[in-house]
C-alpha positions in Angstrom: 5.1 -55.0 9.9 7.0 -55.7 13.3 7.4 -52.2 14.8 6.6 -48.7 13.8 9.8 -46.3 14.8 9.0 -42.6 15.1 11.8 -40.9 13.1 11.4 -36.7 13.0 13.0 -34.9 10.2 14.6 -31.3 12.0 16.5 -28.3 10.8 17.0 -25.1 9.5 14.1 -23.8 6.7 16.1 -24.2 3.2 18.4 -27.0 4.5 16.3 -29.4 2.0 14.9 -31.6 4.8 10.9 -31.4 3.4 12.7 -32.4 0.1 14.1 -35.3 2.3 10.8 -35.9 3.9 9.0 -36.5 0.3 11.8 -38.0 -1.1 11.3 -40.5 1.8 7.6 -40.6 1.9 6.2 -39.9 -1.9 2.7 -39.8 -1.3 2.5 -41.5 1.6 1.9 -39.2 3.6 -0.5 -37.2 5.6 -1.0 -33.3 6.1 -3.2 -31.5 8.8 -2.6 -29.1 11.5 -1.0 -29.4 14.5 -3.3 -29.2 18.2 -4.2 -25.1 18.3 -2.2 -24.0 15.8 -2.4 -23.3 11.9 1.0 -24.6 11.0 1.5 -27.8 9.0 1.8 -31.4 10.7 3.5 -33.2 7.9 3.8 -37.2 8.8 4.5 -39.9 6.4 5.5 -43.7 6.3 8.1 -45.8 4.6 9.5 -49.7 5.0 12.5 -50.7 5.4 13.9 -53.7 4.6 13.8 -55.7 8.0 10.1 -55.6 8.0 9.6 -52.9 10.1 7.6 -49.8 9.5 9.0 -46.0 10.2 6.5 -43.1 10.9 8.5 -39.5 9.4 7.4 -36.7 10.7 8.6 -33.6 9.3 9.2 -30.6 12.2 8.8 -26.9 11.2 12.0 -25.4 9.5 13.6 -23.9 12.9 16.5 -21.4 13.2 16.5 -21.6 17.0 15.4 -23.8 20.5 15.1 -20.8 22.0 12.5 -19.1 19.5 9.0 -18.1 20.4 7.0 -18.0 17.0 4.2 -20.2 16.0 6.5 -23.3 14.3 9.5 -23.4 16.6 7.1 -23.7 19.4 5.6 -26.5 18.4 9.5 -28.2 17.7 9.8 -27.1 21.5 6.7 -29.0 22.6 7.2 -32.3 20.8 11.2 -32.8 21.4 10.9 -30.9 25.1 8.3 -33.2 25.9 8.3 -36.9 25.9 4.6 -37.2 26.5 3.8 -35.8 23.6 2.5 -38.2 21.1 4.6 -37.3 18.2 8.0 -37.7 20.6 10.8 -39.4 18.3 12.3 -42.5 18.6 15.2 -40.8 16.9 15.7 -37.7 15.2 16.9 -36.9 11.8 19.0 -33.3 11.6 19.3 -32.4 8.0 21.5 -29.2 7.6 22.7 -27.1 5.0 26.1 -28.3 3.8 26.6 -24.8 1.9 25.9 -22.9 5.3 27.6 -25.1 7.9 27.9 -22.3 10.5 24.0 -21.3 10.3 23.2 -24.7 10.5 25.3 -26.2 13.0 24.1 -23.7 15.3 20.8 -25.5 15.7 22.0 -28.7 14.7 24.2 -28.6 18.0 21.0 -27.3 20.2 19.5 -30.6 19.0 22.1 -32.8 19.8 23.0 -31.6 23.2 19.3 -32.5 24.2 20.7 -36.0 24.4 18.3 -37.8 21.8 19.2 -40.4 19.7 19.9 -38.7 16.3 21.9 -38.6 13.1 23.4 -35.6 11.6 22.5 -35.6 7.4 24.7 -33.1 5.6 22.4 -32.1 2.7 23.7 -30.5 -0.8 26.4 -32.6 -0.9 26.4 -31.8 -4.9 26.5 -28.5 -4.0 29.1 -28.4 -2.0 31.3 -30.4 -4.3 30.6 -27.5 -7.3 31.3 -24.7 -4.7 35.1 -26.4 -4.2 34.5 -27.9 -1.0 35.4 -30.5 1.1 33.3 -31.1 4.2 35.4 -33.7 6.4 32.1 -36.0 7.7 34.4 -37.2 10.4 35.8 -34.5 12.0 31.7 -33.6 12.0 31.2 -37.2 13.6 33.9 -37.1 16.0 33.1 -33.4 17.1 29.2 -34.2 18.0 29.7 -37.7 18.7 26.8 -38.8 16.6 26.7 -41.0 12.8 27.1 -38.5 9.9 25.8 -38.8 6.3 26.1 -36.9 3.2 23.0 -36.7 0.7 22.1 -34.9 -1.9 17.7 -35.1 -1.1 17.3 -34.0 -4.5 19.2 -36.3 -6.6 19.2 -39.2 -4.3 23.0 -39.6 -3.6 23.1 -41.4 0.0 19.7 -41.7 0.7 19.6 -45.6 0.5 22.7 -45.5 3.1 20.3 -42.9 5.4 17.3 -45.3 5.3 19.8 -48.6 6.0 20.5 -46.2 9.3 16.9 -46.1 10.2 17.5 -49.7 11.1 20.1 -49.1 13.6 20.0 -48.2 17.5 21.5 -44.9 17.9 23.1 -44.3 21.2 22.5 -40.3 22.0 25.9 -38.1 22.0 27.7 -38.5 25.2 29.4 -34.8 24.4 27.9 -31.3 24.7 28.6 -28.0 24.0 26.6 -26.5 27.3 28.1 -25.1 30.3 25.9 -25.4 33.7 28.5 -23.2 35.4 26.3 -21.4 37.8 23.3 -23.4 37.3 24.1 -26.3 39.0 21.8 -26.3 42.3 18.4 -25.5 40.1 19.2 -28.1 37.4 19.4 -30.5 40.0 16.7 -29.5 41.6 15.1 -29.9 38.1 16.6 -33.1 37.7 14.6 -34.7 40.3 11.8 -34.3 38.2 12.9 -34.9 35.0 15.6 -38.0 35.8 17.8 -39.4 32.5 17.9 -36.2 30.7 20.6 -34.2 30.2 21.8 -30.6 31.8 21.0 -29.1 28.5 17.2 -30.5 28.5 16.4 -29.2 31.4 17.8 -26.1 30.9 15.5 -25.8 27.7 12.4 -27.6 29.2 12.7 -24.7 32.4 13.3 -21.9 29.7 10.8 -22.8 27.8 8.2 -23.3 30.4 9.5 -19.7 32.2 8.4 -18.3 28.9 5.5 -19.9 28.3 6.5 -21.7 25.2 5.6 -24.9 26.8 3.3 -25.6 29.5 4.6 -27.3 32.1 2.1 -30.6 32.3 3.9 -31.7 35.8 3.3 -28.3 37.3 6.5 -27.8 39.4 9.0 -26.4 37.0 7.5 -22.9 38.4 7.8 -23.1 41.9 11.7 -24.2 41.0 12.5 -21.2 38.9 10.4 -18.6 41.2 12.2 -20.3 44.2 15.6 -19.6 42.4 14.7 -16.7 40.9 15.7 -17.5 37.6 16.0 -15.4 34.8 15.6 -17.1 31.6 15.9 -14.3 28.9 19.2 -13.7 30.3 20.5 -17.4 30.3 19.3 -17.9 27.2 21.1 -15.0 25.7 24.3 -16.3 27.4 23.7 -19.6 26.1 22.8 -18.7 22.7 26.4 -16.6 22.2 28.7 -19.1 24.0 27.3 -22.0 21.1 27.5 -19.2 18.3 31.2 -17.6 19.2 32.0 -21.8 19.8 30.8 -22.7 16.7 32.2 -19.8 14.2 36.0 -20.8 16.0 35.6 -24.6 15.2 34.3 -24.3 11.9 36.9 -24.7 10.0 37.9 -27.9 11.9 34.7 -29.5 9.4 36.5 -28.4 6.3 39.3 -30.6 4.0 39.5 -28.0 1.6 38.9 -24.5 2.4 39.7 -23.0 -1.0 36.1 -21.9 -2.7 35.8 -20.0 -5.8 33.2 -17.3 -6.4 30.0 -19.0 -6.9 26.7 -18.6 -9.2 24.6 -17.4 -6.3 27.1 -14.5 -5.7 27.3 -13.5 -9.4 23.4 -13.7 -9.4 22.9 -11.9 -5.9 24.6 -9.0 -8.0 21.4 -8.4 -9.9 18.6 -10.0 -8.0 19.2 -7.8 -4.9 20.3 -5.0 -6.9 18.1 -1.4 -6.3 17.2 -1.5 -9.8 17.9 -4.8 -11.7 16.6 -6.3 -8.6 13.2 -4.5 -8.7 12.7 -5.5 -12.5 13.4 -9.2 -11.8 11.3 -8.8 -9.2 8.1 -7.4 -11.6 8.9 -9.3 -14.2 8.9 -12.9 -11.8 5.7 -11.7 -10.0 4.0 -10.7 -13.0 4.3 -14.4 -14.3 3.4 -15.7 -11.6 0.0 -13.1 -11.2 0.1 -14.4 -15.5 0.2 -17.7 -14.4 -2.4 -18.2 -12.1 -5.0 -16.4 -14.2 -4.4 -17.8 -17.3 -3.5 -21.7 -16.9 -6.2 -21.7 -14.0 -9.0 -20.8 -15.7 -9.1 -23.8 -18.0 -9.5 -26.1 -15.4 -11.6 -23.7 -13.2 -14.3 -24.1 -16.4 -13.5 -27.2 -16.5 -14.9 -27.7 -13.4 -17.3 -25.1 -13.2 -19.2 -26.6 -16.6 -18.6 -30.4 -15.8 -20.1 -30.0 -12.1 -22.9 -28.1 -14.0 -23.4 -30.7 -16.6 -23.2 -33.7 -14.4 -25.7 -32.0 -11.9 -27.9 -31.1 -15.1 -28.0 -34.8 -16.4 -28.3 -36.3 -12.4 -31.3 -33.8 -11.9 -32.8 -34.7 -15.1 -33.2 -38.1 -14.0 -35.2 -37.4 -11.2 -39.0 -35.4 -11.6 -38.9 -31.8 -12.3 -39.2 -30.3 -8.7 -37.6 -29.3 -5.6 -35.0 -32.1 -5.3 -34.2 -31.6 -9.1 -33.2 -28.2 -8.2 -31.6 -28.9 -5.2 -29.0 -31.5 -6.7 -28.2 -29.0 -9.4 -28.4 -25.6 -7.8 -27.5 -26.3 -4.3 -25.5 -29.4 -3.9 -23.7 -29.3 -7.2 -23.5 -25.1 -7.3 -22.2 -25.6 -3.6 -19.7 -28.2 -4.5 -18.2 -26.1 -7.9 -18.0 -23.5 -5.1 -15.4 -25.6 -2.9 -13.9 -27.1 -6.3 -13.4 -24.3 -8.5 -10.7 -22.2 -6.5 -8.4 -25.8 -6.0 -6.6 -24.8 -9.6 -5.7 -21.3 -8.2 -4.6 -22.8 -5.1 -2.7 -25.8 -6.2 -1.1 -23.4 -9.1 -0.5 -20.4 -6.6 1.6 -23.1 -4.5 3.5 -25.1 -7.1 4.9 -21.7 -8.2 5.7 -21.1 -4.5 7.2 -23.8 -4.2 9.7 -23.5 -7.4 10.4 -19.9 -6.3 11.4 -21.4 -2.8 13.5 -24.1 -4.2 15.3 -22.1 -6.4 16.1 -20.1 -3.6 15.0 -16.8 -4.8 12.0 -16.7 -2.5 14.3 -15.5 0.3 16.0 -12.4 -2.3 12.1 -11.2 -2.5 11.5 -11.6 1.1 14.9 -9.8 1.7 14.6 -6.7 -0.8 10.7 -6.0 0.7 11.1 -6.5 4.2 12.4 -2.9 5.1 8.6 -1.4 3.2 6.4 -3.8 4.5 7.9 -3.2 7.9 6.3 0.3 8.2 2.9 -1.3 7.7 3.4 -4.0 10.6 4.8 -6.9 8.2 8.1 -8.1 7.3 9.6 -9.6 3.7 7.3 -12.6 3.8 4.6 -10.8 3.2 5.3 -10.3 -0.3 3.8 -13.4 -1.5 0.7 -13.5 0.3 0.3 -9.2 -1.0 0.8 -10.1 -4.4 -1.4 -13.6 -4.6 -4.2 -11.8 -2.8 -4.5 -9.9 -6.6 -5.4 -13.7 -8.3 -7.0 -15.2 -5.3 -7.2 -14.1 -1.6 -7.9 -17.6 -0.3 -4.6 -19.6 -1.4 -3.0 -16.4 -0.7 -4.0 -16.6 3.2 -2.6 -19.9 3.3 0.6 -18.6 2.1 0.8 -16.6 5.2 1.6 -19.7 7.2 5.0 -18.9 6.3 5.8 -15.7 8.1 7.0 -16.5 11.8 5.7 -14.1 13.8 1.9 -14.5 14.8 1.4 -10.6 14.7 2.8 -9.9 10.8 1.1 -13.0 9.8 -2.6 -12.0 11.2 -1.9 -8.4 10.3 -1.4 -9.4 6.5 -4.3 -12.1 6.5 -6.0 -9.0 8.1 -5.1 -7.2 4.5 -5.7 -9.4 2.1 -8.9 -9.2 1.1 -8.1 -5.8 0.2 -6.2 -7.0 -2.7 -8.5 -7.2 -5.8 -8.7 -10.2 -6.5 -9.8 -11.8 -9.8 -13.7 -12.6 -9.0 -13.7 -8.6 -8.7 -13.0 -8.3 -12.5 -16.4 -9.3 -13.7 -17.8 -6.9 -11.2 -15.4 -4.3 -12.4 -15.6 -4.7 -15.9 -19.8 -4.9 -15.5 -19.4 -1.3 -13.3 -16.8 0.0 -15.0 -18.4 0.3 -18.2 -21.2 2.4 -16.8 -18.7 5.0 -15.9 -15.7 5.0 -18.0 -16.0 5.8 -22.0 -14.6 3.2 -24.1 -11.6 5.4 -25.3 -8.1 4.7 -26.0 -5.1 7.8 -24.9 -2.9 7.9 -28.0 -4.8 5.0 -29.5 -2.9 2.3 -27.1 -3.9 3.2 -23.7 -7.6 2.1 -22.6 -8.9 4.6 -20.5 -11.1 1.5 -18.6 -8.2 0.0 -17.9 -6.3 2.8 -16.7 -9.3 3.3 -14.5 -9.4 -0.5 -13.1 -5.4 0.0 -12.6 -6.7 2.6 -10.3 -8.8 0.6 -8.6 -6.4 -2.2 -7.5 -4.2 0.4 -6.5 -7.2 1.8 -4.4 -7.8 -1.6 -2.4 -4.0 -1.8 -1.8 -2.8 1.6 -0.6 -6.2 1.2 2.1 -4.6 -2.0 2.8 -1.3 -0.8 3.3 -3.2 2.5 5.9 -4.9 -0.4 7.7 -1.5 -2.7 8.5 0.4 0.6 9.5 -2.5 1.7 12.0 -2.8 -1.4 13.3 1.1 -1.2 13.7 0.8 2.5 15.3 -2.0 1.8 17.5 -1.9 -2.1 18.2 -1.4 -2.6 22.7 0.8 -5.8 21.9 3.9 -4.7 20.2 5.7 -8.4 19.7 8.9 -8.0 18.1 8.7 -10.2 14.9 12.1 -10.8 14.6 13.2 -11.4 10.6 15.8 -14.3 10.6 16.3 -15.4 7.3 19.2 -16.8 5.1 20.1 -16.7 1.8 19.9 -20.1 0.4 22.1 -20.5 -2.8 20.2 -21.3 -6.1 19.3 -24.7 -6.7 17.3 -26.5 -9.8 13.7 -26.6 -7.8 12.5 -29.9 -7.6 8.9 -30.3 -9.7 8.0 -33.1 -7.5 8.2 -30.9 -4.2 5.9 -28.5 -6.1 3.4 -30.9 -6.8 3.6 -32.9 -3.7 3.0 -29.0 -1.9 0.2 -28.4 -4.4 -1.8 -31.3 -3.9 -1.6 -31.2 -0.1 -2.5 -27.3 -0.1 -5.7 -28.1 -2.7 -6.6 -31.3 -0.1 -6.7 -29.0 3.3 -8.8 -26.5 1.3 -11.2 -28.8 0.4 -11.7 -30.7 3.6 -11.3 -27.9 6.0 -12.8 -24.4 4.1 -14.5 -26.7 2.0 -17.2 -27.3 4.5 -17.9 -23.9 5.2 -18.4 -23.0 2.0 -20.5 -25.8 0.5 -22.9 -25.1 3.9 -23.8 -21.7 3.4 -24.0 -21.9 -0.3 -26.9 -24.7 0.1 -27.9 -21.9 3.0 -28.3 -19.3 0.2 -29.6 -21.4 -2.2 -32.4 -22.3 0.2 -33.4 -18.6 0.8 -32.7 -17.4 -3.2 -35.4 -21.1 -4.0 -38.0 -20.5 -1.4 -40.3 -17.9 -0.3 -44.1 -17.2 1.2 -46.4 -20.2 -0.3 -49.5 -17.7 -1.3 -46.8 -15.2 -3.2 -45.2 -18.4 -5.3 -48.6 -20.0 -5.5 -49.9 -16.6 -7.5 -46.8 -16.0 -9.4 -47.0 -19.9 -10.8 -50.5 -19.4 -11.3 -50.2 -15.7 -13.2 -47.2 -16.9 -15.6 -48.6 -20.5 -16.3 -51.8 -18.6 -17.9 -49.2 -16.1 -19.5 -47.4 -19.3 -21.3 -50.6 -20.6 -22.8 -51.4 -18.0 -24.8 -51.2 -18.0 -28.1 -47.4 -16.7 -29.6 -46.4 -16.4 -26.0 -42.3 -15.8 -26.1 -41.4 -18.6 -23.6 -37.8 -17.8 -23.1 -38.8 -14.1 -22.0 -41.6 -15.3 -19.8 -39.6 -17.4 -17.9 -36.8 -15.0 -17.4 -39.7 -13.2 -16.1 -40.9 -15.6 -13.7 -37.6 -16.5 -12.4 -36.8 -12.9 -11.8 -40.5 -12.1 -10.1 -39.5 -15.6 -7.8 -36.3 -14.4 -6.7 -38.2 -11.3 -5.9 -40.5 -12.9 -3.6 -38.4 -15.6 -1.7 -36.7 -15.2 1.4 -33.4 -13.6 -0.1 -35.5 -11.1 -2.2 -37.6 -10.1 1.4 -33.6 -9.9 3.0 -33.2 -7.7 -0.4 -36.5 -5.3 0.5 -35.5 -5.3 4.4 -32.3 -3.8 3.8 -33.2 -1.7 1.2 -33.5 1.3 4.1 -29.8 0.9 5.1 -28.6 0.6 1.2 -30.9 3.6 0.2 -28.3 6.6 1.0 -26.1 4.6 -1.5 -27.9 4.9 -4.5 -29.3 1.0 -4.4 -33.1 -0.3 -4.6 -34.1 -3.7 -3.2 -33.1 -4.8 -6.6 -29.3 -4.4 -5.9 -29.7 -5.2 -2.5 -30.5 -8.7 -3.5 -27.3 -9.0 -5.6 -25.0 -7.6 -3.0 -26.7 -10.4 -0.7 -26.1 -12.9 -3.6 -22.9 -12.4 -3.9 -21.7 -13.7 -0.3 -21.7 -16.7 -2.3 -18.9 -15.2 -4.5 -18.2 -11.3 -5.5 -18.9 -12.7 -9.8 -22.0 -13.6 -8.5 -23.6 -10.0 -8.9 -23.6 -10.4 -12.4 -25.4 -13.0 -12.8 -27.9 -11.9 -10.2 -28.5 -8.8 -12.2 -29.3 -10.3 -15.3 -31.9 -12.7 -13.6 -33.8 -9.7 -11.7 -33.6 -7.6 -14.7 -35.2 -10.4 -17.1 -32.2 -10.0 -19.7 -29.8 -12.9 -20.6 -26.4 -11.3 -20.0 -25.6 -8.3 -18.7 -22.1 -8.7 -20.2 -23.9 -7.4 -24.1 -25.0 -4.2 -25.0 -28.6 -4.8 -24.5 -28.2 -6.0 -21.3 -27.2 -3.0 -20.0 -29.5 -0.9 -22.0 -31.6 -3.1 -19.8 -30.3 -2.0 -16.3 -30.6 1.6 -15.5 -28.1 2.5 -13.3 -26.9 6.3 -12.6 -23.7 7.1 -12.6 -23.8 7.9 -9.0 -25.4 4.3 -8.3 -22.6 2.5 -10.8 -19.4 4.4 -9.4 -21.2 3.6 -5.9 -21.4 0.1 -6.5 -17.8 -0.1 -7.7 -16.3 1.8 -4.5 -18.2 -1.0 -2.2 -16.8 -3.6 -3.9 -13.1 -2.8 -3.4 -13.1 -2.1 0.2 -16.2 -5.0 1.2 -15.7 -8.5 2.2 -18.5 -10.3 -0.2 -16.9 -13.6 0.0 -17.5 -16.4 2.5 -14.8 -18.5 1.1 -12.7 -16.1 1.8 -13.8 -15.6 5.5 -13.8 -19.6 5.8 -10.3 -20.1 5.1 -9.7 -17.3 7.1 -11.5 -18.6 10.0 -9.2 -22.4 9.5 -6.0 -20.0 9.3 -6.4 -17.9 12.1 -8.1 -20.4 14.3 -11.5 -18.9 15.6 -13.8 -16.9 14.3 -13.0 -13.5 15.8 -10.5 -12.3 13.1 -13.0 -13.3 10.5 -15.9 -11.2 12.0 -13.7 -8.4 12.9 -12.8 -8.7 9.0 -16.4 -8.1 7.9 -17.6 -5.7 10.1 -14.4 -3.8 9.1 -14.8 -4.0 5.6 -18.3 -3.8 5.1 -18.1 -0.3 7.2 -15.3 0.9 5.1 -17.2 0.3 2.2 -20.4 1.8 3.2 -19.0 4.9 4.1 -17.0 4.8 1.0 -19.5 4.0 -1.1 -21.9 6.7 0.7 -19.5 9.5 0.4 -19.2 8.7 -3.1 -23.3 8.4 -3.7 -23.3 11.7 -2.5 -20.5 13.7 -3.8 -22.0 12.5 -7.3 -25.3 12.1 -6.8 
């Protein structure tokens, strides 16, 4: 390779440029976070023909230059800065050819910055089946830049785009700002920033007056303060002159202005409609919820067994002992912890990624923003809510979409409250305890009603929290809800997998870590405990087991249960057992709810190994485990409201970018359900 050209993919969210991006890239490409922030730094590479190597970086979806959430920041820092190390050589603007006047909006910020660029009309297909005609050269001649129709998903044009990437692009010589009135402080600016244009300094000193990029030179503030510049209003001025300019040129762009009534309208009919819109709604969610429990649980056993029987047959190469145990109860345990959630998450994202391609990601976003905006969140919410039900920990990543830092924090804040599946064995363990195995008219399950009301519990308390935080919260940011309605487009299946994989890789390296540490953290307490206690117990059971017609299997239930007693987690279990008391549990339960850090399902299994039984999913299991009803119902109300999962509070922690939301989290939680579970201890007791 000769050279390596920095080429940055920009534009509206839904004008198909990260379709363009892994059209360009495939799989060569590279996903982590961008410096302080949890939103997606998507770069890839691709060669072109003269021997030279480009680097494609794909920018955050961005409405606006002038914007202040999370992703349009960071557009303002790379392209409003050229020290930044991901500065383009030239820049790509891929817009919307359905939505022209949208699009052009920002498509016009970018080219008035005077970078080199090229302006991709997208949806060409589209367009064509709509019964338009976009003129590319009117488009060319009115920004003064190279224009080029494409259809990302199908491929039409894109060889013609990457020949491009070849070319020296000269940036626009035209522009759509007017510095009437500004004159003396761009100057003044200009002295420090020479070669740029009017426009680029008048964005670099708005954006620095606002804080949405620090000023690394340090004198852009002592120009505006000695002006007394006021950027909110400029920019508002600014922002209205383009728009009013751009809605009276528009149809300058056009050949053929004659457009028939087209499928999205005819489908916007239903799919926003108070009632039919609702039902689609249900119905879509529901097979997505379907979806993610049922075609992830293959491979989640899958992987659950296979890391179980390959740590079984690596351990039982090695001398019975501590390191046998520790490569197949911590390392490999620890490791199926990290693994086993990638199906949900790759799954919960694929489907995301259809339902965004097809475009009807934006009608669900649109027809639930004016609820979730009582509780402090807007209409991308939605996804992240309902998720939270399969898995909470894909479902936090899915907040990365919602703008505005406050909704987005406020509905990771929730989250957890949604029951998600790894409750179900704990519900279904509980809930048996408490509920009669009866059917209403023969159809209805009265446990299931019951568990209905459970889910239902977690997410009205959820929905209390986000509107408190809301009515009492110091900071009250405007989020402001831009969003357009895309028209519906076949989704692209290799978009969805490309955003699956890349979503199951950042779990895996990032939360991943967390997670496999503080499992071989519990399995460390759960495996050792006081020498003299282990040495008698050995000592006790190994004279047990050489008697005559001694049943082995029970006996070393019975050991294992009498260990677990003893170690370090079991003495955690017996020191707590003051605080846990008033709830109805013994040191016994203590231990499980301690256990179960590791994953909520965990109790379960914890139960039947201190209670010496096989499975406490049988009949005789629980004949074995004496709960009250008090104690069961107890139990049940503490796991809705508390935060027993660390992998939960690890991806968290990676999303939110410090651990003080994830603290804040448990203490929360774990307060709300000790109360809760205390009241209810008490009321039935």
């Amino acid at each position: 390779m000769k050279n390596t050209r920095k080429i940055a993919l920009v534009g509206n969210p839904n004008s198909g440029k990260t379709s363009l991006f892994n059209k360009l890239t495939g799989l060569n490409q590279k996903v982590g976070n961008y410096p302080g922030v949890t939103v997606d730094k998507r770069v890839g590479s691709i060669a072109l023909k003269n021997g030279n190597n480009c680097s494609i970086i794909d920018l955050p979806g961005t409405y606006s230059l002038s914007s202040s959430n999370s992703d349009e920041q960071v557009v303002q820092r790379i392209l409003l800065n050229p020290k930044n190390a991901d500065f383009p050589d030239m820049l790509v603007i891929v817009v919307d050819g359905t939505n022209l006047k949208r699009n052009l909006f920002f498509a016009s910020q970018i080219i008035d910055l005077g970078l080199p660029c090229l302006l991709v009309v997208n949806m060409i297909d589209l367009v064509r089946k709509e019964g338009k005609q976009i003129d590319l050269n009117a488009l060319s001649q009115y920004f003064d830049v190279p224009v080029y129709a494409l259809s990302a998903r199908g491929g039409e044009g894109l060889n013609e785009l990457i020949k491009a990437f070849e070319l020296d692009v000269v940036p626009s010589a035209k522009s759509m700002f007017s510095p009437a009135g500004l004159e003396e402080i761009l100057q003044d600016v200009a002295l420090s920033r020479p070669g740029t244009t009017d426009y680029f300094r008048f964005k670099v000193m708005n954006a620095v007056a606002q804080d949405t990029v620090s000023d690394e030179m340090g004198d852009l503030a002592q120009i505006i303060a000695k002006h007394g510049y006021n950027p909110l209003k400029e920019d508002i001025i600014e922002v209205g002159n383009r728009a009013d300019q751009i809605h009276r040129d528009l149809s300058i762009f056009y050949k053929d202005t004659n457009t028939k009534n087209s499928v999205s309208q005819k489908l916007d009919k239903y799919t926003t409609h108070p009632f039919w819109g609702l039902l689609i709604f249900l119905s879509v969610f529901f097979i997505l919820f379907q979806a993610i429990f049922t075609f992830a649980s293959y491979p989640m056993d899958l992987i659950n067994d296979g890391l179980y029987d390959v740590g079984t047959i690596i351990s039982s190469w090695m001398p019975p002992g501590i390191w046998a145990d520790f490569i197949q109860d911590g390392i490999f345990a620890g490791v199926g912890g990290v693994l086993v959630f990638v199906p949900q998450i790759m799954i919960l994202f694929a489907l995301i990624a259809i339902l965004e391609d097809t475009g009807y990601l934006s009608r669900v976003a649109f027809m639930s923003d004016g609820l979730l905006k009582v509780f402090g969140m807007n209409g991308k919410s939605i996804v992240p809510l309902v998720g939270g039900f399969a898995c909470a920990i894909p479902s936090v990543m899915a907040a990365r979409a919602i703008e505005s830092r406050r909704e987005r924090l406020i509905t990771i804040f929730i989250i957890p409250l949604m029951s998600c599946s790894a409750r179900l064995p704990v519900y279904v363990f509980l809930v048996s305890f408490i509920v009669p195995d009866e059917y209403i008219g023969g159809v209805i399950s009265v446990q299931g009603l019951f568990m209905l009301g459970l889910y239902l519990l977690g997410l009205i308390v959820g929905l209390i929290i986000g509107f408190l935080i809301t009515r009492f919260s110091k900071k009250q940011e405007q989020g402001a809800f831009i969003l357009e309605l895309p028209n519906y487009k076949i989704p692209s299946f290799r978009n969805a997998l490309t955003n699956a994989l890349n979503k199951g890789k950042i779990f895996v390296l990032e939360a991943g870590k967390v997670i496999l540490i503080a499992s071989i953290i519990l399995w460390v307490l759960s495996y050792f405990g006081p020498a003299d206690e282990y040495a008698q117990i050995e000592s006790h059971y190994t004279e047990l087991l050489s008697q005559p017609n001694a049943d082995d299997m029970q006996l070393e239930m019975d050991k294992r249960a009498e260990l677990l007693e003893h170690s370090y987690l079991g003495k955690i279990g017996h020191a707590i057992e003051p605080i846990i008391a008033p709830l109805g549990y013994d040191w016994k339960i203590g231990i499980a709810l301690v256990a179960s850090f590791a994953a909520r399902e965990v109790f379960v299994g914890t139960m039947s190994t201190i209670y010496s039984v096989e499975t406490v999913e049988d009949v005789s299991g629980l004949d074995a485990i004496q709960f009250s009803y008090a104690t069961a119902f107890s139990l049940l109300i503490f796991y809705v409201f508390a935060l027993q999962c660390m992998s939960t509070i690890a991806i968290v922690k990676q999303e939110t970018g410090g651990w003080k939301i994830p603290i804040v989290q448990f203490v929360v939680f774990t307060g709300i359900a000790y109360f809760a579970a205390l009241l209810t201890f008490q009321l039935l007791g």
